[in-house]
Each structure stands twice: as structure tokens, then as C-alpha cells.
Steps between C-alpha positions, in 0.01 A plus 500: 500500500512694809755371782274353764747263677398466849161682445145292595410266220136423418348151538396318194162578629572863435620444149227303360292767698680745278446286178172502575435856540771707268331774386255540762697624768838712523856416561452726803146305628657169449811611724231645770285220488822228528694698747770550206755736381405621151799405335471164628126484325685665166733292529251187494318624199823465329565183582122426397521668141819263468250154505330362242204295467583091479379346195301116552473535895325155451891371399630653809542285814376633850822603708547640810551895549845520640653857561799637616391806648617693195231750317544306160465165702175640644369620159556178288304307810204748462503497100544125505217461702273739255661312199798700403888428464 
């Protein structure tokens, strides 16, 4: 993953934005569109392709989205709102 320490993050907004619409728009229209570096929005997708989809989200109590400010921390709230781990 590319070294974006220090760099604008995207909201968790943004990512399920991006889960949403992968493969409709570009790494570079995503970063135009979120006022993003590229890498940053490369970097995100990695993090994204890393998450897999939860199995019996009936079983799965509601919890609270807490984040750290960290990319990952930011992905795994997105996915875990869309039902992924």
C-alpha cells in the first residue's frame, strides 16, 4: 500500500460511495470528485478488496461505528455498515 501518512483521508461516506460505484467511475474521478490524492483512493480499494462479506448478519448485534482516524479503521466502518468484515 502506498505511504499516505499525513495525506487527507476520505469519510466513510466516501467509501461506501466508492463501494457503491467501483467500476463506474475511475480512480482518478473518484479523487476529483472527493478532493483526494489518487494514491489515497488506491490505497482505499486495497483496503476494500481486503473485506469480506459477513455470513448470518441476522446473528450480528448492532454496534456503534467507532474509528480511529486510520484508513483501515474507516474502511471496516463503511463495509460493516454494507455487511462486510
Amino acid at each position: 500500500m502506498a505511504d499516505i501518512k499525513g495525506k487527507k483521508l476520505p469519510t466513510v461516506e466516501q467509501v461506501e460511495a466508492i463501494m457503491t460505484e467501483w467500476g463506474n467511475h475511475s480512480v482518478q474521478e473518484f479523487a476529483s470528485r472527493f478532493d483526494l490524492e489518487e494514491d489515497v483512493i488506491e490505497a482505499t480499494i486495497e483496503c476494500l478488496q481486503r473485506l469480506k462479506r459477513a455470513t448470518n448478519t441476522h446473528d450480528t448485534p448492532a454496534m456503534s461505528c467507532y474509528r480511529n482516524d486510520t484508513l483501515e479503521s474507516i474502511v471496516r466502518c463503511a463495509g460493516s455498515r454494507k455487511g462486510y468484515v
